[in-house]
DOKEZA-779287 format. One record per residue (C-alpha): residue in three letters; x, y, z. Coordinates in nm, 3 decimals. Example, Ala and Ser with C-alpha at 12.3 -4.5 7.8 and 13.67 -1.06 7.14 Angstrom:
2
r->ala	east->1.230	north->-0.450	up->0.780
r->ser	east->1.367	north->-0.106	up->0.714
END
This chain:
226
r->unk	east->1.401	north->10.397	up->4.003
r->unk	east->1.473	north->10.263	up->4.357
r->unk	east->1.684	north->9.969	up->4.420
r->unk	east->1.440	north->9.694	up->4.520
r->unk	east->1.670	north->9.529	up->4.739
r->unk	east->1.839	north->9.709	up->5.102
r->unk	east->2.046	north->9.575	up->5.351
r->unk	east->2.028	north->9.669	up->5.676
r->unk	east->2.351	north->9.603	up->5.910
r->unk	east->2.144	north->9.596	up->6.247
r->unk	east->2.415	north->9.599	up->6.501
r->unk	east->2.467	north->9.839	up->6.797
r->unk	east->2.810	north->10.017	up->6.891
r->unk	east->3.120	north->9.897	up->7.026
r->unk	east->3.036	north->10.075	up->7.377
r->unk	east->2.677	north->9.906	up->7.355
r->unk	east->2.761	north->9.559	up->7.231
r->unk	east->3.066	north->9.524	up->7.534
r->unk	east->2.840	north->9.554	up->7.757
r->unk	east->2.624	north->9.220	up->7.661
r->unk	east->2.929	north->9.031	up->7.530
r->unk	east->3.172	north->9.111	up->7.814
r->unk	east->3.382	north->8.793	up->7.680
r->unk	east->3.516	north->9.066	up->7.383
r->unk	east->3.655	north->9.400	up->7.415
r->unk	east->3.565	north->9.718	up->7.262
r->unk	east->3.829	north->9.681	up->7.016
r->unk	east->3.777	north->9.361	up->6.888
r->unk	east->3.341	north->9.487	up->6.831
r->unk	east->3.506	north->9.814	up->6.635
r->unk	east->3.693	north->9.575	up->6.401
r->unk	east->3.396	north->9.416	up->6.339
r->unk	east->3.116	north->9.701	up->6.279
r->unk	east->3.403	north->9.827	up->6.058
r->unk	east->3.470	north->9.487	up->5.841
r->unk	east->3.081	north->9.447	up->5.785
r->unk	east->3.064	north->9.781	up->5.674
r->unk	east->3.304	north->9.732	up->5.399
r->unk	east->3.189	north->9.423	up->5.324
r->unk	east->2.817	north->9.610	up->5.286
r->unk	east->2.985	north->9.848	up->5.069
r->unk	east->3.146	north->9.588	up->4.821
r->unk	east->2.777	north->9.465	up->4.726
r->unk	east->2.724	north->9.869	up->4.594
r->unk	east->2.335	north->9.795	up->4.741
r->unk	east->2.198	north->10.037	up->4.941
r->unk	east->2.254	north->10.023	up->5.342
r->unk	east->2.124	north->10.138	up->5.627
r->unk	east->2.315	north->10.079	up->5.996
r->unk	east->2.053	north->10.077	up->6.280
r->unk	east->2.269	north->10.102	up->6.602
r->unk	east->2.132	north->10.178	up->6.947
r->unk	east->2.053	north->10.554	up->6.818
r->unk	east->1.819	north->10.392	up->6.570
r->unk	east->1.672	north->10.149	up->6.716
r->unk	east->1.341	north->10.234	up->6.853
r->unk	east->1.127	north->9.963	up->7.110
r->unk	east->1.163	north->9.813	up->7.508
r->unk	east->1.268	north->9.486	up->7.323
r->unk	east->1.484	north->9.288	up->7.070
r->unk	east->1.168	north->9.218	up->6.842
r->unk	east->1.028	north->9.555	up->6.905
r->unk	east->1.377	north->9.739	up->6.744
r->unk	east->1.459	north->9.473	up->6.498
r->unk	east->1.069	north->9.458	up->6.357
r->unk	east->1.074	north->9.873	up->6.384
r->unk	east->1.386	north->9.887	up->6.189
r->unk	east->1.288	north->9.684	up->5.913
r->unk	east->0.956	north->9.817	up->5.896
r->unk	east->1.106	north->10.146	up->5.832
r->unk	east->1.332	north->10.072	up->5.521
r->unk	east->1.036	north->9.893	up->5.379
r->unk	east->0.847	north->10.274	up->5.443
r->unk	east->1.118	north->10.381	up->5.246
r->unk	east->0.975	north->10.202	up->4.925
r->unk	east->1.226	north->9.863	up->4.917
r->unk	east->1.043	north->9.560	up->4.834
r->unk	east->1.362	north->9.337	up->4.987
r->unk	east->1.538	north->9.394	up->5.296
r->unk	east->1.886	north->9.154	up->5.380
r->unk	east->1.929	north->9.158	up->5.762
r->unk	east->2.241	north->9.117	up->5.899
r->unk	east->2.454	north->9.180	up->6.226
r->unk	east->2.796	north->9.214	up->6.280
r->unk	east->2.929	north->8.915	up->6.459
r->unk	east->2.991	north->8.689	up->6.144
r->unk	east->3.316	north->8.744	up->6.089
r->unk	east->3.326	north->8.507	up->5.741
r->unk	east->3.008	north->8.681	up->5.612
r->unk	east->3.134	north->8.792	up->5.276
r->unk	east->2.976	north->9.027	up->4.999
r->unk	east->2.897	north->8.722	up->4.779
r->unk	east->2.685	north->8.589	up->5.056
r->unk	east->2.450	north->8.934	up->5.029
r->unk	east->2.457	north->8.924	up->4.635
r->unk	east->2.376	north->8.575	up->4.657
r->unk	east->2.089	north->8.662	up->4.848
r->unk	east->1.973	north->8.952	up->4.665
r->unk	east->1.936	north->8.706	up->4.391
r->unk	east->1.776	north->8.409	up->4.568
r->unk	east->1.472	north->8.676	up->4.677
r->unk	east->1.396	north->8.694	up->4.323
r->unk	east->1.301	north->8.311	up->4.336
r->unk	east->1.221	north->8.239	up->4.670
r->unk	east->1.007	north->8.361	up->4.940
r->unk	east->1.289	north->8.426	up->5.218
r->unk	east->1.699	north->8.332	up->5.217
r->unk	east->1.821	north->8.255	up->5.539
r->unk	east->2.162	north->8.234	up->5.653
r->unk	east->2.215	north->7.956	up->5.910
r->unk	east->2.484	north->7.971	up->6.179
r->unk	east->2.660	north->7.675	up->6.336
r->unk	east->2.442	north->7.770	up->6.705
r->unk	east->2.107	north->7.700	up->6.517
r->unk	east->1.994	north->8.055	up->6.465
r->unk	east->2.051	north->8.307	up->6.181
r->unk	east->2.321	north->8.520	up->6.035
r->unk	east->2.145	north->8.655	up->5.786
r->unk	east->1.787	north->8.668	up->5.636
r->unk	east->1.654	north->8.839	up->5.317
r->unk	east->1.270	north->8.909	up->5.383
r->unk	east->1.038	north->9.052	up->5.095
r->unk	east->0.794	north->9.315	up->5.214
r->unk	east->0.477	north->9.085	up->5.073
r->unk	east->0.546	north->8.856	up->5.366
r->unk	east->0.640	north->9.092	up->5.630
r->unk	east->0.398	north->9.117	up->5.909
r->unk	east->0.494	north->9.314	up->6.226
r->unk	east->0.195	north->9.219	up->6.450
r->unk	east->0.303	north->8.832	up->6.424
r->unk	east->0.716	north->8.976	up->6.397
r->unk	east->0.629	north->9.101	up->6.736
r->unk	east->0.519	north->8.735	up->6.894
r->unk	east->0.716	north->8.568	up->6.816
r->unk	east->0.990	north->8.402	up->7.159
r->unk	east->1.274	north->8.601	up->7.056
r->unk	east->1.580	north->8.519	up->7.293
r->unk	east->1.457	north->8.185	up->7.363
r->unk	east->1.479	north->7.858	up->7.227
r->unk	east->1.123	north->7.834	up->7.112
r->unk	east->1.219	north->8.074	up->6.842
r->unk	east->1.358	north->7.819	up->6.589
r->unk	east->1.066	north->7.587	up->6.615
r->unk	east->0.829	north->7.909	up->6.566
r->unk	east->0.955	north->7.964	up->6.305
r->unk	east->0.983	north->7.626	up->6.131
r->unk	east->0.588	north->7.597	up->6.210
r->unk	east->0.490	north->7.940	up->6.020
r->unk	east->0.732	north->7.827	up->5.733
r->unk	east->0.556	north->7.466	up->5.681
r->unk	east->0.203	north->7.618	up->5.758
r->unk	east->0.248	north->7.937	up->5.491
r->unk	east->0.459	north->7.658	up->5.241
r->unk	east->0.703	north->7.869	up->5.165
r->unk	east->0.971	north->7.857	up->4.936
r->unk	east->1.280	north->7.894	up->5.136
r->unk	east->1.673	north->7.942	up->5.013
r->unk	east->1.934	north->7.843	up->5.247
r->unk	east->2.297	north->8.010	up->5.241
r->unk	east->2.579	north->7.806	up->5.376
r->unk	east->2.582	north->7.784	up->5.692
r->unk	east->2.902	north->8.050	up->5.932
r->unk	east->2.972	north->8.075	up->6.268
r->unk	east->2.856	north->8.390	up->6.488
r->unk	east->3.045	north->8.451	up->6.788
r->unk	east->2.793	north->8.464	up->7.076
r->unk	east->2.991	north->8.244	up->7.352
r->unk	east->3.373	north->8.257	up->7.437
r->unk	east->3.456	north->7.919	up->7.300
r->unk	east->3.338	north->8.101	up->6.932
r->unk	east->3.648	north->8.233	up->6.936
r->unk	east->3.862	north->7.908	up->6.907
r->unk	east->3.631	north->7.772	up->6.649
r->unk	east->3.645	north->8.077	up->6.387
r->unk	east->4.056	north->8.075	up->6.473
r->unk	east->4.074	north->7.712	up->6.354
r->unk	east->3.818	north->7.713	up->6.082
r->unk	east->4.072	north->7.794	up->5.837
r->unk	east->3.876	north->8.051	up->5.661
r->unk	east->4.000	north->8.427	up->5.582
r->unk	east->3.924	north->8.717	up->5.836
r->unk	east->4.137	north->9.037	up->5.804
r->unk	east->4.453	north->9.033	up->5.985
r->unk	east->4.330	north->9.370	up->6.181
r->unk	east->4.042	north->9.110	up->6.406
r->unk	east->4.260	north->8.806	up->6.345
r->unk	east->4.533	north->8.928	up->6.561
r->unk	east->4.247	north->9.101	up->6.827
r->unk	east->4.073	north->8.729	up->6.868
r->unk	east->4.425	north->8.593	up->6.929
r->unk	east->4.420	north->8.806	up->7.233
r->unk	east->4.200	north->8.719	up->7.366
r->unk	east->4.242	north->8.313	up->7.398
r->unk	east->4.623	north->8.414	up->7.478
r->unk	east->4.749	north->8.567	up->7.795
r->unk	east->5.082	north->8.751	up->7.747
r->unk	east->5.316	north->8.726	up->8.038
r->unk	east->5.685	north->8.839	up->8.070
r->unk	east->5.854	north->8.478	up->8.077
r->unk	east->6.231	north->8.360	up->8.046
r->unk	east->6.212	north->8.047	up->7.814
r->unk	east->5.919	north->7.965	up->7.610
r->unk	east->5.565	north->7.831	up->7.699
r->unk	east->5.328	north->7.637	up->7.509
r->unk	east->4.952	north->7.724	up->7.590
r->unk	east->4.711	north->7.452	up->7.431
r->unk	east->4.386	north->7.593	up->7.346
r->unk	east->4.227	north->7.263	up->7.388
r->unk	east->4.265	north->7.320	up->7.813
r->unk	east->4.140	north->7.658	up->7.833
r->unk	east->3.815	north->7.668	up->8.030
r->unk	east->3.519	north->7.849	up->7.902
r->unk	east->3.217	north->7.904	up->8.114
r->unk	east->3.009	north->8.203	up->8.005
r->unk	east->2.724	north->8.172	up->7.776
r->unk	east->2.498	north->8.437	up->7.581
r->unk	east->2.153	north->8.340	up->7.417
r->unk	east->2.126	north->8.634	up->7.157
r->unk	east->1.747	north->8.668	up->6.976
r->unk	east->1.878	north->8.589	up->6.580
r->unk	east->1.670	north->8.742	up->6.354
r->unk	east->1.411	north->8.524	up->6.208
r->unk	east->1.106	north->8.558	up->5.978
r->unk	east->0.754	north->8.492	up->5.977
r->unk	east->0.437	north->8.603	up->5.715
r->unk	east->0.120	north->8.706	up->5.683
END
């Protein structure tokens, strides 16, 4: 009998995701598609990784809804979203979930920007026409979603809310939050708030007076019913 319950990493390649997140490098985007993956693997659920090869649609909505529209066609009942620029996500946070859809209607994973990291969507409330509407990349999309919620009274689980890394200034925040990240994408975030420079006697740099100016609106995955 088929798990009920996939997860499906939705996340493009290192090559693909430099090129809208300039502010990282290629390295630090292969630590991470490689940390989520083990972290995927931990929860022994099944996975799927849609990357830019899988992804099929002109749009964010149109590959995200056509990707999980497609593990659902491959007879799951649950599907756990994710991406890969969480680096606190942990396996207990997927398990959690995978439990919570038993009870609830969705689980969604709130991050500190006001989007998602995470949702877990059951197939019984999955409908692509509305999926497909909704203001994705804009910041209509939270309050669209808070009105389909309230109007459908659903029964909704929240995890605990992480911190993506969509602006530069992420960064600084996930290096001072004091939580565990592998010393691999530790070290490759340090890098990139500090310059190294050939210099006789020592230099303090304070974080605090680094200036930050670029800013990314990514579409985070929400959901919506029937």
């Amino acid at each position: 009998m088929i798990n009920q319950t996939a997860i499906l990493i939705f996340a493009n390649s290192a090559q693909k995701e430099v090129e809208r997140k300039s502010f990282l490098s290629m390295d630090v985007f292969s630590a991470l598609n490689s940390q989520i993956i083990k972290t995927v693997k931990k929860t022994r659920l099944p996975y799927f990784h849609f990357s830019e090869e899988e992804q099929i649609g002109d749009n964010f909505g149109e590959r995200f809804s056509n990707a999980i529209e497609s593990i659902f066609d491959k007879g799951f009942t649950n599907v756990i979203t994710i991406g890969n620029d969480t680096p606190h996500l942990k396996a207990s946070h997927l398990l959690e979930t995978s439990k919570k859809l038993q009870k609830n209607d969705l689980v969604l994973g709130p991050s500190k920007n006001g989007g998602f990291y995470l949702m877990g969507i059951k197939k019984s409330h999955f409908n692509k026409e509305t999926f497909l509407k909704l203001p994705w990349q804009t910041a209509k999309l939270h309050k669209s979603i808070s009105k389909i919620t309230s109007s459908k009274k659903l029964i909704v689980s929240f995890l605990e809310i992480l911190k993506d890394i969509n602006i530069k200034e992420d960064i600084k925040a996930i290096l001072n939050s004091f939580r565990a990240i592998s010393i691999s994408l530790l070290h490759l975030l340090q890098q990139l708030i500090f310059t190294t420079k050939t210099i006789s006697t020592p230099v303090k740099i304070d974080i605090s007076k680094i200036s930050f100016s670029q800013n990314f609106n990514k579409g985070s995955p929400f959901i919506f019913v029937q």
